[in-house]
Each structure stands twice: as structure tokens, then as C-alpha cells.
C-alpha positions in Angstrom: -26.1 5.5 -6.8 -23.3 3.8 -4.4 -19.8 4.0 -4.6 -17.3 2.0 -2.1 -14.3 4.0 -2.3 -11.3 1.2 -0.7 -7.9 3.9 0.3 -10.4 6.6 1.5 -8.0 8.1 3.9 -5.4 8.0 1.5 -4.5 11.3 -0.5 -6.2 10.3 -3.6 -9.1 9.0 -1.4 -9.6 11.9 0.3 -10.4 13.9 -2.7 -12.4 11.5 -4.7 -14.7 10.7 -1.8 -15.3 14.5 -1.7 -16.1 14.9 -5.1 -18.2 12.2 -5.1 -20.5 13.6 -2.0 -20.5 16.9 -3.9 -22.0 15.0 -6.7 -24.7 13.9 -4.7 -23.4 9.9 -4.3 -24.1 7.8 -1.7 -20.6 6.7 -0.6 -18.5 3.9 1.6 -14.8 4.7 2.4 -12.9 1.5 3.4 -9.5 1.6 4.9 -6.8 -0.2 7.2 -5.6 3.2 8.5 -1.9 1.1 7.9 1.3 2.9 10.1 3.0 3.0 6.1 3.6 6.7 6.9 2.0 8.5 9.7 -1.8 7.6 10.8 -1.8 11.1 11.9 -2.3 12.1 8.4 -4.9 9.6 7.4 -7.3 10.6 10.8 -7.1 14.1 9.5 -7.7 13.8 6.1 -10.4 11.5 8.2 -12.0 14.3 10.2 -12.0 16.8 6.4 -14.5 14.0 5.8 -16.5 13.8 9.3 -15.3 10.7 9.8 -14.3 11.3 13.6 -11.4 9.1 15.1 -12.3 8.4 18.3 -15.4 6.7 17.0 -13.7 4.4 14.1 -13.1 0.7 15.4 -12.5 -2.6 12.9 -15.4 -3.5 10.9 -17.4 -0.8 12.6 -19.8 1.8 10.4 -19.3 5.3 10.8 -21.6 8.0 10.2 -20.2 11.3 9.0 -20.9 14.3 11.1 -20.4 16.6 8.1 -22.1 14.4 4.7 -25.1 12.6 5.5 -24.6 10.0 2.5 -20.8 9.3 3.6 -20.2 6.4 5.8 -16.2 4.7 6.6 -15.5 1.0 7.7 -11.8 0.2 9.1 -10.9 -3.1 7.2 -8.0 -4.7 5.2 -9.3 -6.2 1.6 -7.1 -9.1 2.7 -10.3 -9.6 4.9 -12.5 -11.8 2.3 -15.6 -12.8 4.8 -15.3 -9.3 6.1 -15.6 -7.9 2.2 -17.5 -10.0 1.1 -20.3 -9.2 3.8 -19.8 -5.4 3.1 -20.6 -6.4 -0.8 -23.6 -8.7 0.3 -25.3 -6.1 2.7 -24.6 -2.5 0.6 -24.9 -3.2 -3.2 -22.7 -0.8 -4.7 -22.9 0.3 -8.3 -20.1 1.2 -8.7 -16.1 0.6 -6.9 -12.9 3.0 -7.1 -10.2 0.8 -5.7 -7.6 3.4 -4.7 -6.2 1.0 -1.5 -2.9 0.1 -2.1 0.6 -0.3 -0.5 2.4 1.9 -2.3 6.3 3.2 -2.6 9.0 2.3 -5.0 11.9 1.8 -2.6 9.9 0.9 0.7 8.3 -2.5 -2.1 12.3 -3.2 -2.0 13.0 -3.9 1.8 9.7 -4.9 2.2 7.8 -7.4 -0.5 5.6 -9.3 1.8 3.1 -6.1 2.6 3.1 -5.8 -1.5 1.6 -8.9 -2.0 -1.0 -9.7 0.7 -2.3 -6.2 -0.1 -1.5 -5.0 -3.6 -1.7 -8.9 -5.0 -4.0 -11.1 -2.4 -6.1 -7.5 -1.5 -7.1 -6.8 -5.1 -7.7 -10.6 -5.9 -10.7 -10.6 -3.0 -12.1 -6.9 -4.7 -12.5 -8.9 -7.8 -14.4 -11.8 -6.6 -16.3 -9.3 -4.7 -17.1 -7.8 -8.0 -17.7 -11.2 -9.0 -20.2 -12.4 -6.8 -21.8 -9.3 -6.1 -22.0 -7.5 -9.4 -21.5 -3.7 -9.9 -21.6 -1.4 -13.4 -18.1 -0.5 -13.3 -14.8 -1.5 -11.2 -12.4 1.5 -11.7 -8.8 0.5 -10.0 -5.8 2.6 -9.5 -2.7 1.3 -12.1 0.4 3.5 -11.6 3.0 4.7 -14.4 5.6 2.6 -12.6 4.3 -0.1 -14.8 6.5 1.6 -17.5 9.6 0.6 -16.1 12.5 2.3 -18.1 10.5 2.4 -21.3 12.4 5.2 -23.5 9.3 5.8 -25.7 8.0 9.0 -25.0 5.0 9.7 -24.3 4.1 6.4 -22.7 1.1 4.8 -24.3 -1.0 2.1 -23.5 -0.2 0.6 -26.1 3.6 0.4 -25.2 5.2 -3.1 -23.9 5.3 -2.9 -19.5 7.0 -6.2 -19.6 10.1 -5.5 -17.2 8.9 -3.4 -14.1 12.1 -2.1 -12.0 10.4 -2.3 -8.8 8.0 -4.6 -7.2 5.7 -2.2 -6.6 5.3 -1.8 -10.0 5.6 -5.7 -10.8 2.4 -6.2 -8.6 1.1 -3.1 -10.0 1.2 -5.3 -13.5 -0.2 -8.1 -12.1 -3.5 -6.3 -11.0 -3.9 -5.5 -14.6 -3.7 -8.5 -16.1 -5.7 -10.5 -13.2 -8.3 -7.9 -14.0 -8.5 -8.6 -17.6 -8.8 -12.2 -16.6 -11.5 -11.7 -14.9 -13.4 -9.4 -16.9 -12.8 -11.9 -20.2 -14.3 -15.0 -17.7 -16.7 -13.2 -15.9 -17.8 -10.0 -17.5 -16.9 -7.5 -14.7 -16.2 -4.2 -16.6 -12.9 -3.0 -15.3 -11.3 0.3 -16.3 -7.1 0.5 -14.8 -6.0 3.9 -14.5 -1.9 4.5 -14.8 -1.7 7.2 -12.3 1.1 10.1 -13.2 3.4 11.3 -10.1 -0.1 12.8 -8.3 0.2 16.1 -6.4 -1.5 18.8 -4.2 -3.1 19.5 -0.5 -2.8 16.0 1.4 -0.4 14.6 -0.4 2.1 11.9 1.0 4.8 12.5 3.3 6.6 10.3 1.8 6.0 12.3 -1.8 8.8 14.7 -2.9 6.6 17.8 -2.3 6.4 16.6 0.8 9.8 15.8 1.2 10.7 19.2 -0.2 8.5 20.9 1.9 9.4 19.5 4.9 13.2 20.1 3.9 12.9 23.6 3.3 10.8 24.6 5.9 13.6 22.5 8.6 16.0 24.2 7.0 17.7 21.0 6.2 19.0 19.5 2.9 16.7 18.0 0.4 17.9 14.8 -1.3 17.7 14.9 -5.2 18.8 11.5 -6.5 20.2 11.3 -10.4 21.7 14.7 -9.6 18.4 16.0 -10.6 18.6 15.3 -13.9 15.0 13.3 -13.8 11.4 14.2 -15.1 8.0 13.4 -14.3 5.0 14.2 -15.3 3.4 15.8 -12.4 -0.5 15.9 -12.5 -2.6 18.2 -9.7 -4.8 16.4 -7.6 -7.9 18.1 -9.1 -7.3 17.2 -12.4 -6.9 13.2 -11.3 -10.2 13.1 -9.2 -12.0 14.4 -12.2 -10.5 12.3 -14.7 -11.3 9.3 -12.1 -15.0 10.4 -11.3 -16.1 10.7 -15.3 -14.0 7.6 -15.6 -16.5 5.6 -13.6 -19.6 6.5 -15.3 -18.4 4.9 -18.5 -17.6 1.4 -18.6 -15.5 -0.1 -21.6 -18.2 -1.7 -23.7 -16.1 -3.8 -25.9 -16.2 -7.4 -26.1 -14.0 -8.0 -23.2 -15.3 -5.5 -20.7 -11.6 -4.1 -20.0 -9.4 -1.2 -20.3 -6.1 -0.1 -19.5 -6.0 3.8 -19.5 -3.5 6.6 -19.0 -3.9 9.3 -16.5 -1.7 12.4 -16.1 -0.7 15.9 -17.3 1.3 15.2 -20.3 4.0 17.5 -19.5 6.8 16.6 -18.0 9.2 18.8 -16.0 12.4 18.8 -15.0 13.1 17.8 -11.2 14.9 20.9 -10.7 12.4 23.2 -12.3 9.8 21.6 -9.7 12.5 22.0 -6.8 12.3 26.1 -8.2 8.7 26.5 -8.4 8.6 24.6 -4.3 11.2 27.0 -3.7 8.8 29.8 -4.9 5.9 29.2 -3.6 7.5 28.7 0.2 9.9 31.8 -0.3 12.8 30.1 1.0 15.8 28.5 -0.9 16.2 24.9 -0.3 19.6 23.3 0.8 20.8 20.6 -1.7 22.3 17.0 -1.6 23.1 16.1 -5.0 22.8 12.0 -5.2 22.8 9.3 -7.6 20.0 7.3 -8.7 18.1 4.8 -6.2 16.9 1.1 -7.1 13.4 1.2 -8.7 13.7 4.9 -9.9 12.8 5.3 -13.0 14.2 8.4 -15.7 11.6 9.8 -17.1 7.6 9.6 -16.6 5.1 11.0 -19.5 2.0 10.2 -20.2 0.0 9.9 -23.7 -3.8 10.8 -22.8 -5.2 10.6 -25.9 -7.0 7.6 -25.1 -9.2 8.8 -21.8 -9.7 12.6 -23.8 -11.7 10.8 -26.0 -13.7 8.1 -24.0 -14.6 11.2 -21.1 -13.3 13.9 -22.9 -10.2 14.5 -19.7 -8.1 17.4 -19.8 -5.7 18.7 -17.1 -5.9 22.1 -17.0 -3.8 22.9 -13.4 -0.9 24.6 -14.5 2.4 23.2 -12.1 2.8 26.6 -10.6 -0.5 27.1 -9.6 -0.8 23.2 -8.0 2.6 24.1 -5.9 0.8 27.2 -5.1 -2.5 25.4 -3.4 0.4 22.8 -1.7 2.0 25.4 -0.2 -0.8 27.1 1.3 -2.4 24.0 2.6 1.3 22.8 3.8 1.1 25.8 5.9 -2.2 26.0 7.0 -3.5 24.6 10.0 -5.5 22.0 8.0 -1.8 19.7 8.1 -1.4 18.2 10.7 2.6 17.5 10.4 3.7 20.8 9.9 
């Protein structure tokens, strides 16, 4: 079996691609390698791979030195005669769309990079899907898509009619082009509303990250709403396996299409994550108490009802434990920011 993973040197990329070499998959990671945050990152998390950088050009297949059924191709999905030839020549059963632009408040000074990749990107993955069938198309959806709902836990079946940011807004419009095409065309499409994602190879622009980096500077870390915010923070273990059974069933309902949750279903208090950082690095973090940014949203909780019973997902990482792998990778020679 064949999986194109699109985002494969993101942070959720990363992991999935591995778990899906462990698993014994033949797998393609696609990605622009974009200057959003630092390339730096993406080449390492890259190299975990054996996806040397030296060696990666546009549109050009690279072998992996470590996984001899894991190859990467540099390209944007904004490149349809590019994507379309990948689709053509490899055949993939399956796609886990993880590339995105992502970021709340960098969507808000900068619209134009949402919508030729979150929007015009996504639109070229489904004709893909389109013209060269696959068994399931499994895309990344994010909780942002709850905008302020006050409803807790968020549910699928709640109203995301009024996103606060355009990230979210074009996270929204993925879902419902995808149920357009799955009613017309049959493609069996599952979206997955990710929950505030954690762990090793996270994004520097993340507030572990952020936190981390604080602390360790010795310099102030900013904690908007005074801290008085929760999220629902879910360890990147228990995503990747929620994502990876994900795949193997496809929705078999009339229209092939499903919107599901994905999280811990637990939130926590911004400051109790700020103690358990402050824990796990041994240091006490300097604090600048500010109020709440554009696009931030109160509260994030998700309801998970719906994927425990279609791939029976649990997450089982407790929050100080997660913090605790962070904070050893964060200081390990693995990152490459430190």
C-alpha cells in the first residue's frame, strides 16, 4: 500500500511519515520546505527521516538513506501539472494532507499565502483525488473552526459558522469543498479537527516552543488573556495514531464524507501548562501578563466520541508526561534551534 503524505517536514508530518514506515507502507512526503518559520527545523526533522538536504531540489525524488520505502519530492500543491503528474506516475491508495499554512495571527497580516495554499492548494489535492482515485483522502481540519463557540465539549455536530480568524475561515472552507466533492464525485474524505498538537518537533511558533525558548533565554514569556485561557492539548503520539487508524477506514455512508474530532478531551488551564513547562525544564519562567490577541480563541475542548467508535481512538499521554518527552527532546542535540 502507498501513502503520499503532503506537510512531511512539518511537525505532524514528521511523525506520521514515521509511523507509517514502521507499519511497513510505502510512503511519499511532499513539501515546499516554506521560510513560515525556520527551514532549519524542517531539514532536520528532514534528515530523522533520511531525507538528506543537500540532495533535495524542486520536483526532484529523493531516496531515503535510512527507510527503503520512504521517498520526498519538494513541491507546492499550488503546482497542479506538477501534482497531478506525481498522482499519474505513483498511484497512491491512500493521501494524508497535513500541508498547510498555518497560524492564527500570522493568517491576519498575511491572507494571500492562506488562500493560494490552504484554499487553491487543497482545491488541486482534490482533483488529484478526482482524477486519479485513492481509497481514502484523510485531511488535516483544525479546532479553530470553532471560533468562540461556548458549547463545551465541541462536537461535530455544533454550528462553525463564524471563524475568528482566517486561518480558520479557510480551514472551513476545505471542509465543505471536500464534502462537495465527495457528494459529486465519490472521493471518500475523512476531516480531522486537530486539538492544540504537542511534543518533540513541535513548532517554533507553538507555545511550548515559545515557552521553552523563553525560559531557557531567561527572558519573559508572553501569556495573552492574562492566562486565563484553556486548551485542549493532545501529545503528538496520540494524534499520529488516531490519524494512521483514521485512514484505514473510510466513511461508507451515502455521501462518502466525514467531519471528525481529534484531541485529548481535557482541557487545561494555560497556567497549569506554563507550571508543568516550568517543571519539566527546572527553571521558573519570567512573565508578561497581556490581553487577548485577534483570532484567539477562549477555550478549546474536544468531544471524541465520534472517532472512539469508528477506530476505537483514545489518548492515553498524560500532559505531564508529553511536556516531559518535549523537554528532553528540546534539550537534546536532536533540535536544532536550541
Amino acid at each position: 500500500m502507498k501513502v503520499l503524505v503532503t506537510g512531511a517536514a512539518g511537525f505532524i508530518g514528521l511523525h506520521v511519515v514515521l509511523k507509517l514506515i514502521q507499519e511497513g507502507y510505502d510512503v511519499v512526503g511532499l513539501d515546499n520546505i516554506n521560510d513560515y518559520y525556520s527551514p532549519i527545523l524542517k531539514y532536520a526533522r528532514l534528515n530523522e527521516c533520511g531525507i538528506l538536504q543537500h540532495e533535495i531540489k524542486w520536483y526532484k525524488h529523493i531516496n531515503s538513506t535510512k527507510f527503503d520505502k520512504y521517498r520526498f519530492i519538494r513541491m507546492n500543491l499550488e503546482d497542479k501539472q506538477q501534482l497531478f503528474s506525481l498522482f499519474q506516475n505513483e498511484n497512491f491508495d491512500y493521501v494524508i494532507n497535513l500541508a498547510a499554512q498555518a497560524g492564527v495571527r500570522y493568517s491576519i497580516d498575511n491572507p494571500d499565502v492562506y488562500i493560494q495554499s490552504n484554499i487553491i492548494g487543497f482545491h488541486y489535492i482534490l482533483e488529484a483525488c478526482r482524477a486519479y482515485p485513492v481509497n481514502h483522502l484523510v485531511h488535516a481540519s483544525s479546532s479553530s473552526v470553532y471560533g468562540e463557540n461556548g458549547d463545551v465539549p465541541f462536537s461535530e455536530k455544533h454550528k462553525v459558522d463564524s471563524p475568528v480568524s482566517l486561518y480558520a475561515a479557510t480551514k472551513k472552507s476545505n471542509e465543505l469543498t471536500a464534502h462537495a466533492y465527495s457528494q459529486l464525485y465519490n472521493i471518500p474524505v475523512t476531516c480531522l479537527r486537530f486539538f492544540t498538537v504537542y511534543g518533540p518537533w513541535g513548532r517554533p511558533d507553538m507555545a511550548p516552543m515559545l515557552f521553552a525558548k523563553a525560559i531557557m533565554d531567561r527572558k519573559p514569556i508572553k501569556i495573552f488573556n492574562n492566562g486565563d485561557m484553556f486548551r485542549d492539548f493532545t501529545y503528538i503520539d496520540d494524534i499520529v495514531n488516531g490519524v494512521t487508524k483514521t485512514m484505514l477506514v473510510p466513511p461508507h455512508s451515502e455521501i462518502k464524507y466525514r467531519v471528525l474530532n481529534i484531541g485529548n478531551g481535557s482541557p487545561v488551564n494555560l497556567m497549569k501548562f506554563i507550571e508543568y513547562i516550568e517543571l519539566n525544564f527546572g527553571k521558573e519562567a519570567l512573565k508578561e501578563f497581556l490581553p487577548k490577541q485577534p483570532g484567539d480563541v477562549y477555550q478549546t475542548y474536544a468531544d471524541t466520541s465520534e472517532l472512539e467508535k469508528i477506530v476505537d481512538y483514545k489518548a492515553v499521554v498524560k500532559l505531564n508526561d508529553g511536556i516531559r518527552e518535549f523537554a528532553k527532546w528540546y534539550q537534546s542535540d536532536k533540535n536544532p534551534i536550541y
